[in-house]
MARBA-3410 file (N, C-alpha, C, O; in Angstrom, 1 decimal):
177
-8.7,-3.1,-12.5,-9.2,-3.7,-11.2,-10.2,-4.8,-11.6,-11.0,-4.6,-12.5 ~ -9.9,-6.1,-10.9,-11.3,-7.4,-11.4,-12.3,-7.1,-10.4,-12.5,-6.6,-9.3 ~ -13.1,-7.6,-11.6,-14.1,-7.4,-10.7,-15.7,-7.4,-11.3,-15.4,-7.1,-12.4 ~ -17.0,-7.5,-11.3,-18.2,-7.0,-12.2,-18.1,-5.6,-11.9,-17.8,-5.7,-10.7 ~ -18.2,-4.7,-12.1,-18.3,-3.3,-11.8,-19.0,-2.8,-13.0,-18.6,-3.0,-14.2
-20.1,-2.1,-12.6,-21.2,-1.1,-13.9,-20.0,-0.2,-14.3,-19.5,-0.5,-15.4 ~ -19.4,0.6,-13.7,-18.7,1.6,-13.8,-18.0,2.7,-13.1,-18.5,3.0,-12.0 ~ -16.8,3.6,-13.5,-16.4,3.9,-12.1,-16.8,5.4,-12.5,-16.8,5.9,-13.6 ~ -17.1,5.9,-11.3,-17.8,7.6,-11.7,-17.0,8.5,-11.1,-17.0,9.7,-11.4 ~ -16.0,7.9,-9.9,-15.3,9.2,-9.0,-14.3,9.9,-10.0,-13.7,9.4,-10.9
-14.4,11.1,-9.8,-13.4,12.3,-10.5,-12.9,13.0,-9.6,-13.8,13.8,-9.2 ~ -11.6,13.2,-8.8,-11.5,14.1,-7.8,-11.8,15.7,-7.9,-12.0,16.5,-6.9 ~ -11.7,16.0,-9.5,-11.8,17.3,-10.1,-13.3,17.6,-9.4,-13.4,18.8,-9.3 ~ -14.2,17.1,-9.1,-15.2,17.5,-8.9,-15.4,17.8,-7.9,-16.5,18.4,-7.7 ~ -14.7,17.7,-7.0,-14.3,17.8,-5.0,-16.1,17.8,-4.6,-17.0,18.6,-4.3
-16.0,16.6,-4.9,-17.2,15.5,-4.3,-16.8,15.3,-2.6,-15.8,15.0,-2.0 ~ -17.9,15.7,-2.1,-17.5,15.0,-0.6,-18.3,14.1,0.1,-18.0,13.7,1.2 ~ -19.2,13.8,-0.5,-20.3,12.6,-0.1,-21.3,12.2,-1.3,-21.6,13.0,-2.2 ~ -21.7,11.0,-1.2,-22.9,10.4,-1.9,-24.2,10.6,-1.1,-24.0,11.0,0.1 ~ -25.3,10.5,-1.4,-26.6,10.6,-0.8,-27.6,9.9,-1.5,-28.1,10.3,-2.5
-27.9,8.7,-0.9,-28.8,7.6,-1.4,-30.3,8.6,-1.2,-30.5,9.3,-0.2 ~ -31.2,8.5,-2.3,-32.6,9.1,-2.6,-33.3,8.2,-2.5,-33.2,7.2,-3.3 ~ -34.4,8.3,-0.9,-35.4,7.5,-1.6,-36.5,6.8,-2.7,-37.1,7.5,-3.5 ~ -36.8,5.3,-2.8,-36.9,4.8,-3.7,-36.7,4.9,-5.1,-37.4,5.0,-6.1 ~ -35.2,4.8,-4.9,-34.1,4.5,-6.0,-33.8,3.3,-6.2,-34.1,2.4,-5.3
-33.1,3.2,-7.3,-32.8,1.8,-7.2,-30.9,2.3,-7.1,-30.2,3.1,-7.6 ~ -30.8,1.2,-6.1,-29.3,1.3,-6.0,-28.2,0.6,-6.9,-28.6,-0.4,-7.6 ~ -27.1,0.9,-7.1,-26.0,0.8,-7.8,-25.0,1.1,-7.2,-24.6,1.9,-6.3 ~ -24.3,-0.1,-7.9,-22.4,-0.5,-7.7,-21.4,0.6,-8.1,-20.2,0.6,-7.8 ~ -22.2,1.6,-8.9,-21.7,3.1,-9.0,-21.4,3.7,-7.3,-20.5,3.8,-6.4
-22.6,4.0,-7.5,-22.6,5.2,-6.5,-22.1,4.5,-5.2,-21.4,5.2,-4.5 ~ -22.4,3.1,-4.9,-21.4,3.2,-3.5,-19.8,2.9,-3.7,-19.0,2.7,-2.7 ~ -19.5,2.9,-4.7,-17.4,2.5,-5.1,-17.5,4.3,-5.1,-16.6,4.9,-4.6 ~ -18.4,4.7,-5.6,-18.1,6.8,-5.6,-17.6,7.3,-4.2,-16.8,8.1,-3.7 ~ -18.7,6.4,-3.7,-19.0,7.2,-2.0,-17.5,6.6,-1.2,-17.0,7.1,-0.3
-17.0,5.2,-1.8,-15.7,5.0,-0.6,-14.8,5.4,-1.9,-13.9,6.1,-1.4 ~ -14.7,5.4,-2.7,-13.4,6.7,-3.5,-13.3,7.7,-2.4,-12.4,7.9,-1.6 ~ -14.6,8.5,-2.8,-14.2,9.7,-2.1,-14.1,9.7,-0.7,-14.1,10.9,-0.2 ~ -14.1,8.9,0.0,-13.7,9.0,1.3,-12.3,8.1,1.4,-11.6,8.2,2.4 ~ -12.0,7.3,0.6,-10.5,6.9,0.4,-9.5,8.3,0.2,-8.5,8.6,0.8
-10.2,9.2,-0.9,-9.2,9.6,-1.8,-9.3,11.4,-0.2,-8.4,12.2,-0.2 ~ -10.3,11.4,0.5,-10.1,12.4,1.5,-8.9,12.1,2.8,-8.4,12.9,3.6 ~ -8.8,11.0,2.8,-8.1,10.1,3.9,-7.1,10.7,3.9,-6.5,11.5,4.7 ~ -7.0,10.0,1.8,-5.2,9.8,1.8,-4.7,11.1,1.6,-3.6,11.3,1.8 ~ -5.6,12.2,1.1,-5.2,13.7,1.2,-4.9,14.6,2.5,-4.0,15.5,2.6
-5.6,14.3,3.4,-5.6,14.1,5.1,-4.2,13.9,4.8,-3.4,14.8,4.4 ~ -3.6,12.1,5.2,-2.5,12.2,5.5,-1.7,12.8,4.6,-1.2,13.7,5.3 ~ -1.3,13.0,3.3,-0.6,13.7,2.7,-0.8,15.0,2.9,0.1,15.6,2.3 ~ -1.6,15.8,3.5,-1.3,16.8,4.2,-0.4,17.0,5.7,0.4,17.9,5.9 ~ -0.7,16.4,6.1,-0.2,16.3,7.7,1.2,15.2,7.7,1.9,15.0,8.7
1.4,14.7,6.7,2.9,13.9,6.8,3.6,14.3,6.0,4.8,14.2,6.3 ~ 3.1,14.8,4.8,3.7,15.1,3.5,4.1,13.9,2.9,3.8,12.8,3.4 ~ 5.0,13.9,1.5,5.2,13.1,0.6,5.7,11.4,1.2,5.8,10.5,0.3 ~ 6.2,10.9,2.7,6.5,10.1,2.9,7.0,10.1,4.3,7.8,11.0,4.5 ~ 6.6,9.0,5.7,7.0,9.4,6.9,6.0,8.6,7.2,5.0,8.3,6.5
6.6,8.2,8.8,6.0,7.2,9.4,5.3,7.5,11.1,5.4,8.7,11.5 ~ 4.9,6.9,11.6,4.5,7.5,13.2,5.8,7.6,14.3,6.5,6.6,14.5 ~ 6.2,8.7,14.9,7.1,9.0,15.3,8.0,8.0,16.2,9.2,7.9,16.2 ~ 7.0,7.1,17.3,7.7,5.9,17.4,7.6,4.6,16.8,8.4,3.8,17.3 ~ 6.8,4.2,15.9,6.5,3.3,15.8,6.9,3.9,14.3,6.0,4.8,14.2
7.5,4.0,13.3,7.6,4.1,11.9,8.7,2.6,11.5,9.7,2.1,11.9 ~ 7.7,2.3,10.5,8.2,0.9,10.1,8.8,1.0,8.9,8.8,2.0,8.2 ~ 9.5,-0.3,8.7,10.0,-0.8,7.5,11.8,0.0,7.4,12.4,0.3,6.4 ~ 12.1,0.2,8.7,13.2,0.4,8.8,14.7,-0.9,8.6,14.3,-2.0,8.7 ~ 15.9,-0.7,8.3,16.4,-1.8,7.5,17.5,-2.3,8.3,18.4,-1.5,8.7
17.5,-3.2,8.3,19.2,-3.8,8.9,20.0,-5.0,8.2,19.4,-5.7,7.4 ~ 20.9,-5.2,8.4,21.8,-6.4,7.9,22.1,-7.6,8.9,22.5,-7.5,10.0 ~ 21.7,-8.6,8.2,21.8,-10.0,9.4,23.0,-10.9,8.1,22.9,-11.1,6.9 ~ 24.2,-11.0,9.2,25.2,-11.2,8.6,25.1,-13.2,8.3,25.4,-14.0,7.4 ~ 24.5,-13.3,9.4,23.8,-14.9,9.3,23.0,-15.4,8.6,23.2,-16.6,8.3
22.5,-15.0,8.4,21.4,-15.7,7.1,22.0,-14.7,5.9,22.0,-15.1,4.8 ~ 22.5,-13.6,6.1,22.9,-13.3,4.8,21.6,-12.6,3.6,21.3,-12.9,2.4 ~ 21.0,-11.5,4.6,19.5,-11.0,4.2,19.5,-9.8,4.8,20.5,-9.4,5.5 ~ 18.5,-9.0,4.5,18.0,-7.6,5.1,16.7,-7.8,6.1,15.7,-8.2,5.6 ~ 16.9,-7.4,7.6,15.6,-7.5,8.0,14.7,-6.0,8.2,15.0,-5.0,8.8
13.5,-6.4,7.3,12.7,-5.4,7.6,11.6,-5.1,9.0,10.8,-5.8,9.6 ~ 12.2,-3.7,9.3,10.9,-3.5,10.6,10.2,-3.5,10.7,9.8,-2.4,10.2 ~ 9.0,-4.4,11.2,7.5,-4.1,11.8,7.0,-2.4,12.0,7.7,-1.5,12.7 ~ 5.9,-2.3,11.4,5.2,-0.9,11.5,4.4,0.0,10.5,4.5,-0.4,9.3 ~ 3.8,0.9,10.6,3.6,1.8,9.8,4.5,3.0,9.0,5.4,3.7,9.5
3.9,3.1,7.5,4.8,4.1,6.4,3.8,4.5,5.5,3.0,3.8,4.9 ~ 3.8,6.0,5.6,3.0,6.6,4.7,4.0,7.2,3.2,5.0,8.0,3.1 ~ 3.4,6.7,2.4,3.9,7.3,0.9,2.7,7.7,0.0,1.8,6.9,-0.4 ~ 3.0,9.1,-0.3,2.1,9.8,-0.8,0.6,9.7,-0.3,-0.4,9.8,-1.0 ~ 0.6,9.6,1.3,-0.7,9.6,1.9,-1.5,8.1,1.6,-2.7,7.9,1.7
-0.7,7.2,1.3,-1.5,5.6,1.1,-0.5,5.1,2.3,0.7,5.4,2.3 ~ -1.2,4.4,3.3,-0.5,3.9,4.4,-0.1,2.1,3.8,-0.7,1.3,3.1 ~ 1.0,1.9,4.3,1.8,0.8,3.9,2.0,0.2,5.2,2.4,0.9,6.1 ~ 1.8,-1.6,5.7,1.9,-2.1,7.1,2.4,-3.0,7.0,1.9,-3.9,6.4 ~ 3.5,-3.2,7.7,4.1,-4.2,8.6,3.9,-5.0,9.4,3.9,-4.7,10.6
3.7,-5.8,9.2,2.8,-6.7,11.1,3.8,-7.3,11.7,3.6,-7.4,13.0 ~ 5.1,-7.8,11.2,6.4,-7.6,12.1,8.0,-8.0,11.0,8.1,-8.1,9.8 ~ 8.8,-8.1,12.0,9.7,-7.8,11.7,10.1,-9.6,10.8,10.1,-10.7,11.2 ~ 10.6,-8.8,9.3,10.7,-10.1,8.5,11.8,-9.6,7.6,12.1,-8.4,7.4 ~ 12.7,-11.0,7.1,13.7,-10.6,6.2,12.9,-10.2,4.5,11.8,-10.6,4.2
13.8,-9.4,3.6,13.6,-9.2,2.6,12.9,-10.4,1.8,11.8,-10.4,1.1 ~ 13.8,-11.4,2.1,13.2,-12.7,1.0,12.5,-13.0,1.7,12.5,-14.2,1.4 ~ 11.3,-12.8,3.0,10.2,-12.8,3.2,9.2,-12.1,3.1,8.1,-12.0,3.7 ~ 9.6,-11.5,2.1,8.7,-10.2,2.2,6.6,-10.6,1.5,6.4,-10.7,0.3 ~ 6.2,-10.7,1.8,4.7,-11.3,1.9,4.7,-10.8,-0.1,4.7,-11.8,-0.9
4.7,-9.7,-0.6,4.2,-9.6,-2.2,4.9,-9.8,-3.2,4.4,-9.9,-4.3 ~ 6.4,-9.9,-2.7,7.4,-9.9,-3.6,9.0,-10.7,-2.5,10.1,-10.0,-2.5 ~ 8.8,-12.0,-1.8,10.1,-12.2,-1.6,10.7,-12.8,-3.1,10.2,-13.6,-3.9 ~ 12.2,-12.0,-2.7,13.3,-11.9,-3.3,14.7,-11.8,-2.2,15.0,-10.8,-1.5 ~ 15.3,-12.8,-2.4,16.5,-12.9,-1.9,17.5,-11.8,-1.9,18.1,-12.5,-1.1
18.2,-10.7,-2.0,19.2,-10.0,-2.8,20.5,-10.6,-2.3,21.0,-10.9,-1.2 ~ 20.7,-10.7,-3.3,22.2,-11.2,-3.7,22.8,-10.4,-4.3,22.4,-9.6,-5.1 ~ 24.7,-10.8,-3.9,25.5,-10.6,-4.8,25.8,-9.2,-5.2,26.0,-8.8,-6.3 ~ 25.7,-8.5,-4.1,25.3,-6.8,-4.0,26.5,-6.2,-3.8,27.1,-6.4,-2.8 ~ 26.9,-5.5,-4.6,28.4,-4.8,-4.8,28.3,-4.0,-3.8,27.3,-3.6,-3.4
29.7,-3.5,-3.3,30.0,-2.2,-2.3,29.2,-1.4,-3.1,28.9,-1.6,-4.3 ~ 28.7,-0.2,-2.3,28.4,1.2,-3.0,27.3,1.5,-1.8,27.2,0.9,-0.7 ~ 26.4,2.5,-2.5,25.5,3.1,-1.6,24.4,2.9,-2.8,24.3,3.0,-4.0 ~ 23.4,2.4,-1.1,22.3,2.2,-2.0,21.1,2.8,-1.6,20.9,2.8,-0.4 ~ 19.8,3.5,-2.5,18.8,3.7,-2.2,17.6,2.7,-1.7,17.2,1.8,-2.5
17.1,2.9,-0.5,15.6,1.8,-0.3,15.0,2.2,-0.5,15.0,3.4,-0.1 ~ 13.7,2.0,-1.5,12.9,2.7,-1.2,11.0,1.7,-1.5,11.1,0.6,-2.1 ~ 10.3,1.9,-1.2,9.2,1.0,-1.2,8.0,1.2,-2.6,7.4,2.2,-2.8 ~ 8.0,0.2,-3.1,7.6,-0.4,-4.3,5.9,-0.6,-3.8,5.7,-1.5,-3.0 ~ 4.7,0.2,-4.1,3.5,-0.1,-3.9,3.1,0.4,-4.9,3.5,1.3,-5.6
1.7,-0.9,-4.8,0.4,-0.6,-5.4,-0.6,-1.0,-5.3,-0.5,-2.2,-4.9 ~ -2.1,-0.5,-5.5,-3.1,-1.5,-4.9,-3.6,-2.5,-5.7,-3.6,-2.3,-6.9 ~ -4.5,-4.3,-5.2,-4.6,-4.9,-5.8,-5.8,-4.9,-5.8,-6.3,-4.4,-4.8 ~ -6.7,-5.5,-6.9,-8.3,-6.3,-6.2,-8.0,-7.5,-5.1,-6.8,-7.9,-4.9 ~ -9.0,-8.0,-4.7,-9.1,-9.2,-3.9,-10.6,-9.7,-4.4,-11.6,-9.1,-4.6
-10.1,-11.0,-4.5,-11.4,-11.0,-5.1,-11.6,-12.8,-4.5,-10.6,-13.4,-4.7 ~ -12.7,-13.6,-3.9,-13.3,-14.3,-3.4,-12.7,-15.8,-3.9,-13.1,-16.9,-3.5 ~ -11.6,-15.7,-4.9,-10.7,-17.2,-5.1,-9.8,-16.8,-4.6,-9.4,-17.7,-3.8 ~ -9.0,-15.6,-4.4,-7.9,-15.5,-3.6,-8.5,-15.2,-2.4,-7.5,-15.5,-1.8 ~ -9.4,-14.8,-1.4,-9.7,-14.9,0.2,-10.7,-15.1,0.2,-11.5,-14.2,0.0
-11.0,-16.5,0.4,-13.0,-17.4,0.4,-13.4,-16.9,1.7,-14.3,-17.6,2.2 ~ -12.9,-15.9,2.6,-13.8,-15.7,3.8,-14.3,-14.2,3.0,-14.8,-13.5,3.8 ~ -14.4,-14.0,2.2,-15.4,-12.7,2.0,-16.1,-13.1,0.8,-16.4,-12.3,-0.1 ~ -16.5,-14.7,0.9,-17.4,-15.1,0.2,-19.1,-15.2,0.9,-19.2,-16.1,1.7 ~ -20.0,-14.6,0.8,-21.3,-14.6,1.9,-21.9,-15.7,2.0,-22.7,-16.1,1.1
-21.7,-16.2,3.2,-21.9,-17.6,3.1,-23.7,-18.1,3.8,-24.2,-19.2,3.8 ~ -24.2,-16.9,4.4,-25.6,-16.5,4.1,-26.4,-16.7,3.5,-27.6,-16.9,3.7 ~ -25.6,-16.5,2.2,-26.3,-16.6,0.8,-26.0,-18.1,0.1,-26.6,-18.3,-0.9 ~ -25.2,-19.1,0.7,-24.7,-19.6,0.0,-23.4,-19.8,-0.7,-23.0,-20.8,-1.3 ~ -22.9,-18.7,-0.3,-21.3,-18.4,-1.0,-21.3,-17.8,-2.2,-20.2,-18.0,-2.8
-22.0,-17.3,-2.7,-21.4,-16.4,-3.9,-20.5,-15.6,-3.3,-20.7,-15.2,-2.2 ~ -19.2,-15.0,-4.1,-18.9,-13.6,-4.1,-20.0,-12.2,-4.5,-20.5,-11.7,-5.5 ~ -19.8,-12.1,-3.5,-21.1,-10.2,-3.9,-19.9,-8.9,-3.6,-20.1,-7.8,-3.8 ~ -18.7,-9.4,-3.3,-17.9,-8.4,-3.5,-16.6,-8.5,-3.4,-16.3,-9.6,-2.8 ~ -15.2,-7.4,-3.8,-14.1,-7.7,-3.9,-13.8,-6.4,-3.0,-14.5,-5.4,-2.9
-12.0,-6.8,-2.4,-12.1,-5.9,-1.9,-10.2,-5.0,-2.2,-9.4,-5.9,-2.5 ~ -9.7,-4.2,-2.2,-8.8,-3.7,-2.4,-7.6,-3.7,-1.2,-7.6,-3.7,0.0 ~ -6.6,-3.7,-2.1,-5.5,-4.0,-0.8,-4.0,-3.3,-1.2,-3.3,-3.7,-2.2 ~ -3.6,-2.4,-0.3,-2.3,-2.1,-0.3,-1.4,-3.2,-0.6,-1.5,-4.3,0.0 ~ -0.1,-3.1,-1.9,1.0,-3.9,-2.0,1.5,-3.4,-1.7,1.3,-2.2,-1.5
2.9,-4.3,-1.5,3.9,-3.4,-0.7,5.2,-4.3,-1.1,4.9,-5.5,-1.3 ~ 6.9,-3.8,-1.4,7.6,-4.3,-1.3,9.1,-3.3,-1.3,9.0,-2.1,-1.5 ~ 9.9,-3.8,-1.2,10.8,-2.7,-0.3,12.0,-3.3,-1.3,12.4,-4.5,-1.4 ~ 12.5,-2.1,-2.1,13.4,-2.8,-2.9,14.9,-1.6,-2.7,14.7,-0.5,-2.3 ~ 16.1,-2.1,-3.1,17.1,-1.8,-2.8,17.8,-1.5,-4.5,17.9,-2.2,-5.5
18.4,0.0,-4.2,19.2,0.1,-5.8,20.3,0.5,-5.5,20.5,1.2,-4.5 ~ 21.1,0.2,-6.3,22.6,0.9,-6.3,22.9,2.1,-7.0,22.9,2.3,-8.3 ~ 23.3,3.0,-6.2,23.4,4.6,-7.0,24.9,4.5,-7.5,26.0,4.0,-7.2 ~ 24.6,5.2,-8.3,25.8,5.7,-9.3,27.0,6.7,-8.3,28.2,6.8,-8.5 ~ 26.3,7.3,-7.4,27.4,8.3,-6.4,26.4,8.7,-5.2,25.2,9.0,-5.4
27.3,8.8,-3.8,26.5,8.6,-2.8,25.7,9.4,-2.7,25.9,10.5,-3.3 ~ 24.5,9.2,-2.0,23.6,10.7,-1.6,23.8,11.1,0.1,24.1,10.3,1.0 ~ 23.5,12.3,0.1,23.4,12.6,1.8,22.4,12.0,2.6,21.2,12.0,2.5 ~ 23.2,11.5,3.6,22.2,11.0,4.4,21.3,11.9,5.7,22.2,12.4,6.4 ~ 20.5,12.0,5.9,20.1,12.8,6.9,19.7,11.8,8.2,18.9,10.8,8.3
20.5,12.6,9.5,20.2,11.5,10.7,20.5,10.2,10.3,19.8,9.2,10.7 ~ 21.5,10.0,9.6,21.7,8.2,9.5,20.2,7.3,9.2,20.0,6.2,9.6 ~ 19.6,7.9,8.6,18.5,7.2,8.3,18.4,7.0,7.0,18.8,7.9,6.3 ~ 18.0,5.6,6.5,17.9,5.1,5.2,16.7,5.7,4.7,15.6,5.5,5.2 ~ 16.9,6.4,3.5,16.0,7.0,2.7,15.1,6.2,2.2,15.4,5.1,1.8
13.7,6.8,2.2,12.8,5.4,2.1,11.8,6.4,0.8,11.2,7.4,1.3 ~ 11.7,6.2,-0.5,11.0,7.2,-1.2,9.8,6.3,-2.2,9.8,5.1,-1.8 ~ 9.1,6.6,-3.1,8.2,5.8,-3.2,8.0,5.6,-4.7,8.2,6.6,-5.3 ~ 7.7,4.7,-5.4,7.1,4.3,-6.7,6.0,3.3,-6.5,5.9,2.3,-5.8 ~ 4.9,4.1,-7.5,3.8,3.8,-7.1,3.0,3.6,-8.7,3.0,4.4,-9.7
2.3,2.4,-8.6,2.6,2.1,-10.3,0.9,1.7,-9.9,0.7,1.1,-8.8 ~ -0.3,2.0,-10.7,-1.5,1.6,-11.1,-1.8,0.2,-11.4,-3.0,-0.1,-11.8
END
């Protein structure tokens, strides 16, 4: 992760559920990245309880797939997708080779059956890539970076078909650090 950071202290092994600033302490870049860990890392346990390993909002689940014979692309659906309890977003409906982290055209794609499934990971953000969370109060320094779901929806060709359940394209996840 970029960034100045003292250091990172969250351990989930320790089933931390809150930080508690003490008065007249001196504060640290520790203890508050601990305090939104662990309330990131309760979220995404939340939903990965209540959705399980992958699933979207019952009307609204996104990133569903279709074929546009005209442009000769895949369009992806607008919406929300949870994989392994980290929510993944759509803000509308765009072809593959638009895809905002990774467009890529696919081409040249043999008959067969193929698996979708969605390619995330999180990035830093940090004040040369989005100058609005530079504080301009101050002057403009960056005083902080901020983290952000990737996301990209890739297509493979299986060796022999799999079952489909409800005609729905299987949507499963790799999730790389």
């Amino acid at each position: 992760m970029r960034g100045d950071y003292s250091r990172f202290t969250f351990d989930y092994k320790k089933h931390y559920n809150s930080v508690r600033m003490q008065q007249g302490r001196m504060q640290l870049d520790a203890d508050w990245n601990e305090a939104q860990d662990i309330r990131l890392h309760h979220e995404r346990m939340i939903a990965l309880d209540a959705i399980g390993p992958a699933g979207g909002p019952r009307n609204n689940a996104g990133f569903s797939l279709s074929y546009d014979k005209e442009r000769d692309d895949f369009r992806i659906g607008m919406g929300r997708y949870y994989v392994d309890g980290i929510l993944c977003e759509n803000d509308s409906n765009i072809f593959c080779s638009e895809q905002p982290h990774h467009p890529e055209k696919i081409k040249d794609m043999p008959n067969g059956h193929y698996l979708a499934y969605l390619d995330l990971w999180e990035s830093s953000i940090c004040a040369i890539e989005d100058p609005e969370i530079r504080e301009v109060a101050l002057g403009g320094p960056d005083t902080t970076t901020r983290t952000k779901v990737m996301w990209r929806l890739q297509l493979e060709l299986l060796s022999k078909p799999m079952e489909y359940v409800e005609e729905k394209i299987w949507i499963c996840k790799r999730h790389r650090q």
